[in-house]
C-alpha positions as CSV (number, residue, x, y, z in Angstrom):
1,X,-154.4,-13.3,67.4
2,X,-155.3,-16.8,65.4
3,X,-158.0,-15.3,63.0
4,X,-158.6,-18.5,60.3
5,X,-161.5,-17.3,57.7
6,X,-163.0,-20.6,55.6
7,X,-165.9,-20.3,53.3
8,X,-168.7,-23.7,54.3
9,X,-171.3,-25.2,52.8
10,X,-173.0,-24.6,49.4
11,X,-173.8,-21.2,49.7
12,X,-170.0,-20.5,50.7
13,X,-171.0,-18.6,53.5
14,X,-167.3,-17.1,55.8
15,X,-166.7,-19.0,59.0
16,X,-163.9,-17.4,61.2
17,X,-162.1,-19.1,64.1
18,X,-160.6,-16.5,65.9
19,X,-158.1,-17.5,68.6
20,X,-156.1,-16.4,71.6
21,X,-152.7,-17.5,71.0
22,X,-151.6,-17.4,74.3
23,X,-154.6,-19.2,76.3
24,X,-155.7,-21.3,73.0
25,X,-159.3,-20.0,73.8
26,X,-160.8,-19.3,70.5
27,X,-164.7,-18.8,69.3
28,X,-166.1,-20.0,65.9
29,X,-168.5,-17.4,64.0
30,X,-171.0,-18.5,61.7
31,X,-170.3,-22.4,61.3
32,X,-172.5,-23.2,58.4
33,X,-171.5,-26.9,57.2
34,X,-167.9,-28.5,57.0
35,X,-167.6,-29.0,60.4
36,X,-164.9,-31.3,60.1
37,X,-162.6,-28.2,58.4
38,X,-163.2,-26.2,61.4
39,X,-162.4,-28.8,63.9
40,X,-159.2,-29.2,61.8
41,X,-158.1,-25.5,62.1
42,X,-159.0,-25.9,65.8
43,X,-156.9,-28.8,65.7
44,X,-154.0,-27.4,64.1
45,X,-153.8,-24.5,65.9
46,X,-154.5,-25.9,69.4
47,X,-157.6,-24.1,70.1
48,X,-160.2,-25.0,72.4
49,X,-164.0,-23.5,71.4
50,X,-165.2,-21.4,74.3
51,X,-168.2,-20.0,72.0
52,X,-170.0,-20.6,68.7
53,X,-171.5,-17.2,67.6
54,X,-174.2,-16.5,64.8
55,X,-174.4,-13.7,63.4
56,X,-177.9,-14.2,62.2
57,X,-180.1,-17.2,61.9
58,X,-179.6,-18.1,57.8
59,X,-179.0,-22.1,57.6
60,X,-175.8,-21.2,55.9
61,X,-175.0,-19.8,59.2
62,X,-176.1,-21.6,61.5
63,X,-176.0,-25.4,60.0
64,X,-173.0,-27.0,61.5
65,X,-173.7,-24.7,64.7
66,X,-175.5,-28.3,66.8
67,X,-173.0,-30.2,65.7
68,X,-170.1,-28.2,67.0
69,X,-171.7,-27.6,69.9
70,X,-172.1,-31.7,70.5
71,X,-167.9,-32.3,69.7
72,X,-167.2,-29.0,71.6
73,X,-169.5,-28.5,74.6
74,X,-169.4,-24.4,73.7
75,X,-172.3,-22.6,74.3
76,X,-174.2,-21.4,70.8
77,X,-174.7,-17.3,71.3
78,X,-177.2,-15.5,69.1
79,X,-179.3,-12.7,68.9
80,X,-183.1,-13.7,70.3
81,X,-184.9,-11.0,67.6
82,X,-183.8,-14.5,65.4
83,X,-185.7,-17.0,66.9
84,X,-188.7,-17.0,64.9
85,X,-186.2,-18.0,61.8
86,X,-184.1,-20.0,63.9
87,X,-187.2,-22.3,64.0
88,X,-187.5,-22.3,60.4
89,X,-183.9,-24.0,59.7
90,X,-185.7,-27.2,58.0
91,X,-187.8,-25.0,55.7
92,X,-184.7,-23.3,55.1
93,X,-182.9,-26.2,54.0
94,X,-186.0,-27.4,51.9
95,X,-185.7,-24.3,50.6
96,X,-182.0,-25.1,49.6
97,X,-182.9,-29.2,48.8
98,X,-180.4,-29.8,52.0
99,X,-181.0,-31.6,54.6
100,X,-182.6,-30.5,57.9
101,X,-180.2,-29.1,60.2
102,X,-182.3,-30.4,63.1
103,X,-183.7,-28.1,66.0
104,X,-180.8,-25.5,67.2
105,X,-180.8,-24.6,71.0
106,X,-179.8,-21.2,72.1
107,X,-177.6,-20.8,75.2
108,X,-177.1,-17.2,75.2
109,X,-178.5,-14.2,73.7
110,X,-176.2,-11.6,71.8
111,X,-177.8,-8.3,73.1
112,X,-176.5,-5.2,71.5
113,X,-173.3,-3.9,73.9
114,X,-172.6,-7.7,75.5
115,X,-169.1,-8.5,74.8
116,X,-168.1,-11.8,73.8
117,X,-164.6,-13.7,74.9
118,X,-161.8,-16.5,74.4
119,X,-158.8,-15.8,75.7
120,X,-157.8,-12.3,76.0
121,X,-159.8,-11.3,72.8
122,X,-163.3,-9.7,73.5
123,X,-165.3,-8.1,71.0
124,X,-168.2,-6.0,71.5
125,X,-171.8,-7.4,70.0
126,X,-173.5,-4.6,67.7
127,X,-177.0,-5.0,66.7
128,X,-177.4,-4.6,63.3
129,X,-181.4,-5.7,62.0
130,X,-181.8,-5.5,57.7
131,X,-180.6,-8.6,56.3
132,X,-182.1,-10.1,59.4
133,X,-183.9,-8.9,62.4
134,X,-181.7,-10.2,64.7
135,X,-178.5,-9.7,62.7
136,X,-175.3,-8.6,64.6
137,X,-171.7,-7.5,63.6
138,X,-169.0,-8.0,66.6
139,X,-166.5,-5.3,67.2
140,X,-162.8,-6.2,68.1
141,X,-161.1,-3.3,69.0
């Protein structure tokens, strides 16, 4: 397993790229901001993004998630008990004097007991509402 751990964006939130290194499958986990440090990991280790996951819908988690999806085609996966703060990402950043992020579009809901994939690496989504409502912690065995 490729598992690359790189802290993004002013609030230094952890963004993981965690890879199959047989298939080169590999998901990206909270991409906040310095997209262009993840797509170098990706890069250097060959990996092609079959998912971006968000573990909950804070702009430092979720900034950069739009613009990987635009250089990756992967689908963005989060939790839907988030949406309500996903559409609050420009207040966020106001919040933060960033930027707006823009509008995020959700592919696919993290439901409590899906499993996520790339490769031959699944994990097991676990809803996990405090810090967030729809916050979720993934589970590789």
């Amino acid at each position: 397993m490729i598992h690359e751990v790189i802290p993004v964006g002013m609030l230094q939130c952890n963004c993981s790229i965690v890879g199959d290194e047989t298939t080169r499958e590999a998901m990206v986990i909270d991409p906040g901001d310095d997209i262009e440090q993840v797509l170098a990991i990706l890069s250097e280790h060959r990996l092609k993004v079959k998912q971006i996951i968000v573990t909950h819908a804070h702009i430092d988690h979720v900034g950069g998630a739009m613009r990987l999806k635009r250089l990756t085609g992967a689908p963005i996966l989060l939790n839907q008990n988030d949406a309500k703060l996903l559409q609050m990402l420009d207040s966020q950043a106001a919040w933060l004097g960033l930027p707006p992020p823009g509008k995020v579009d959700l592919d696919q809901d993290l439901s409590d007991g899906s499993k996520v994939q790339a490769g031959g690496l699944s994990a097991t989504v676990l809803h996990t509402p405090g810090h967030t409502e729809g916050s979720v912690c993934l589970y590789f065995e």
